[in-house]
DRENVOMI-939444 format. One record per residue (C-alpha): x, y, z; residue number from 1. Coordinates in steps of 0.001 Angstrom, whole numbers. Layout:
N
<atom><X>X</X><Y>Y</Y><Z>Z</Z><nunu>NUM</nunu></atom>
...
END
This chain:
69
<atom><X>0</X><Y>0</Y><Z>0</Z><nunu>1</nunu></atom>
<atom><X>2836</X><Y>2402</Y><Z>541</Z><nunu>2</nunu></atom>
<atom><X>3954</X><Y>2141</Y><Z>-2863</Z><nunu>3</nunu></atom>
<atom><X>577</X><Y>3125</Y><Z>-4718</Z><nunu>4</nunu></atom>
<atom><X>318</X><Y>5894</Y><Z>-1900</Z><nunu>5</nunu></atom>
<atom><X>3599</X><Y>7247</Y><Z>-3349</Z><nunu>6</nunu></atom>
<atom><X>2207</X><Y>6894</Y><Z>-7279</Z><nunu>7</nunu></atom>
<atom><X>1097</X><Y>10566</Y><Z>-8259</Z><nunu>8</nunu></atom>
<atom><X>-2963</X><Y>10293</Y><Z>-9095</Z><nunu>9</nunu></atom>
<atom><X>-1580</X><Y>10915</Y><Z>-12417</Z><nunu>10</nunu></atom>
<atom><X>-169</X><Y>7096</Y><Z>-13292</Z><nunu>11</nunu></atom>
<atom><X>-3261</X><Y>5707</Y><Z>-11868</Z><nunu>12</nunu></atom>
<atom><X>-5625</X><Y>7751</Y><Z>-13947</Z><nunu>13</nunu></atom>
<atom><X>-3634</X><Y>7449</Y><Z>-17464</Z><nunu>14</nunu></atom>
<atom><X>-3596</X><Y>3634</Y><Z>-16882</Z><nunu>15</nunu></atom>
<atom><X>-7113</X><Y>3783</Y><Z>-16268</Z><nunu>16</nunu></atom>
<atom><X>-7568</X><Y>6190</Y><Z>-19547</Z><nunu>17</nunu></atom>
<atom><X>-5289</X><Y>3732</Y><Z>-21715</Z><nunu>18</nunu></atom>
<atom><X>-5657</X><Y>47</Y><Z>-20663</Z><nunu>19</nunu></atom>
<atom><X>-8150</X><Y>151</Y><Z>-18450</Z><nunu>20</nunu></atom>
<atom><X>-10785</X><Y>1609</Y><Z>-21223</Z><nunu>21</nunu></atom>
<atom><X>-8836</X><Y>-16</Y><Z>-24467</Z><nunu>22</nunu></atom>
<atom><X>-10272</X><Y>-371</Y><Z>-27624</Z><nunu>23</nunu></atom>
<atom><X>-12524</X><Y>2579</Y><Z>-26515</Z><nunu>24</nunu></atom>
<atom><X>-15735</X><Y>1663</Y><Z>-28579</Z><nunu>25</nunu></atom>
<atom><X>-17297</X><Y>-332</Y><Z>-26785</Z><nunu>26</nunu></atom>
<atom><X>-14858</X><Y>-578</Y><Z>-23533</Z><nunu>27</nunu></atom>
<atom><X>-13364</X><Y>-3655</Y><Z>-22777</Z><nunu>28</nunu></atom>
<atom><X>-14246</X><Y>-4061</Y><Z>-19498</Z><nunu>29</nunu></atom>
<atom><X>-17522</X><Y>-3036</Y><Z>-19936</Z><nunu>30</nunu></atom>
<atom><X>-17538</X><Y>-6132</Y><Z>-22373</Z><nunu>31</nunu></atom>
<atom><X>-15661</X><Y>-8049</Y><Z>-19839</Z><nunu>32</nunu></atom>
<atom><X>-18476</X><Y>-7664</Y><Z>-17006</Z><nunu>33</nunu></atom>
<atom><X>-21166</X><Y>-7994</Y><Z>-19302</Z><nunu>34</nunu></atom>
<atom><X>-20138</X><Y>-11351</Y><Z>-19700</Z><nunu>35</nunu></atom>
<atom><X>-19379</X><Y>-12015</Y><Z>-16148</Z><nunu>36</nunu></atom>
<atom><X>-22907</X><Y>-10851</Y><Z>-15487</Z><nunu>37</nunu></atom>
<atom><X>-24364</X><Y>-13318</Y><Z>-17637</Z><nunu>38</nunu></atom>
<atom><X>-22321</X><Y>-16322</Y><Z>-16793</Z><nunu>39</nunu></atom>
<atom><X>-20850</X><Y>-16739</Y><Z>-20333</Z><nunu>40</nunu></atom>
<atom><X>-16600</X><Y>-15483</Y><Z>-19619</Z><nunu>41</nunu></atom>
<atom><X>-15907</X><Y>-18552</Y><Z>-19521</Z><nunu>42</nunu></atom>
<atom><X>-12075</X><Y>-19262</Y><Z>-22076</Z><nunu>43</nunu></atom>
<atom><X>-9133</X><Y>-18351</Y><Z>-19738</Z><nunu>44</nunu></atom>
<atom><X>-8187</X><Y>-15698</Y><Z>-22809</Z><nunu>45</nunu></atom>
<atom><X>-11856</X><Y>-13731</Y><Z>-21532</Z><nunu>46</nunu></atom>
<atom><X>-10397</X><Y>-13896</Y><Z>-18285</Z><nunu>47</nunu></atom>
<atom><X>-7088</X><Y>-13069</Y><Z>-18760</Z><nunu>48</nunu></atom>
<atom><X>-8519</X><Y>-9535</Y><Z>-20405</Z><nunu>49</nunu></atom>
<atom><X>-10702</X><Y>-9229</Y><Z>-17431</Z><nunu>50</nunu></atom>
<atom><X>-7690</X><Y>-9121</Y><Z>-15310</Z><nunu>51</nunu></atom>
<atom><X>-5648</X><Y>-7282</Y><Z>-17485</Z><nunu>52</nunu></atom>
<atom><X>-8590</X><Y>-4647</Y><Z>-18383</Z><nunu>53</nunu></atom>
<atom><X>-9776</X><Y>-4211</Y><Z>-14401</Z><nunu>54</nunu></atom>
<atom><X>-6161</X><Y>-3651</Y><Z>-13000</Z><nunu>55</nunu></atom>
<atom><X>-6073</X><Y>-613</Y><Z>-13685</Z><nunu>56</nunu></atom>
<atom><X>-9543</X><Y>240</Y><Z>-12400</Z><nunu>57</nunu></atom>
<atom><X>-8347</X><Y>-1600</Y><Z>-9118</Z><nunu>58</nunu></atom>
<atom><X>-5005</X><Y>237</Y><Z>-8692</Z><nunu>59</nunu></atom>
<atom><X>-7258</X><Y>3800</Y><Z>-8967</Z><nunu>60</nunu></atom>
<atom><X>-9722</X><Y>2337</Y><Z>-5843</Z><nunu>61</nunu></atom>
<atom><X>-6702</X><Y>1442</Y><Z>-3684</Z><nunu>62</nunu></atom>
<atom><X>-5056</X><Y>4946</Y><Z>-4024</Z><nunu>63</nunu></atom>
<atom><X>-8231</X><Y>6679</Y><Z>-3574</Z><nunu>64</nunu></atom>
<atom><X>-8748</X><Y>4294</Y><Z>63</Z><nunu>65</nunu></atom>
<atom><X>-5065</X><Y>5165</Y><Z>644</Z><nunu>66</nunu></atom>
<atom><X>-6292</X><Y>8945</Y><Z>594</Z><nunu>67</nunu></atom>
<atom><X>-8474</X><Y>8655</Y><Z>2210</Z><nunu>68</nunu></atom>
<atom><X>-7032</X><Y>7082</Y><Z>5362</Z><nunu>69</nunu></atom>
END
């Protein structure tokens, strides 16, 4: 935790911009959860961009708790 606490907002927010968004139209992720939500992720490669997509997204919540605090 004390090493996303030291991240400027900055890297969070531009890997949340790039990768956690990417290929923009529709989002990923939003893809991603979609398919969660309906029970059909279900190759490891769908789950594998899950991970890879929500990271980001994940990274962003912890330094916003670590703010917080």
């Amino acid at each position: 935790m004390q090493f996303i606490a030291g991240q400027p907002w900055a890297v969070f927010i531009i890997l949340c911009l790039t990768l956690g968004l990417a290929p923009y139209n529709p989002p990923h992720l939003w893809e991603k959860l979609v398919m969660l939500s309906k029970g059909s992720l279900r190759r490891p490669i769908d789950w594998f961009d899950l991970f890879l997509h929500g990271v980001p997204w994940v990274l962003l919540l912890m330094k916003w708790i670590t703010t917080l605090k």
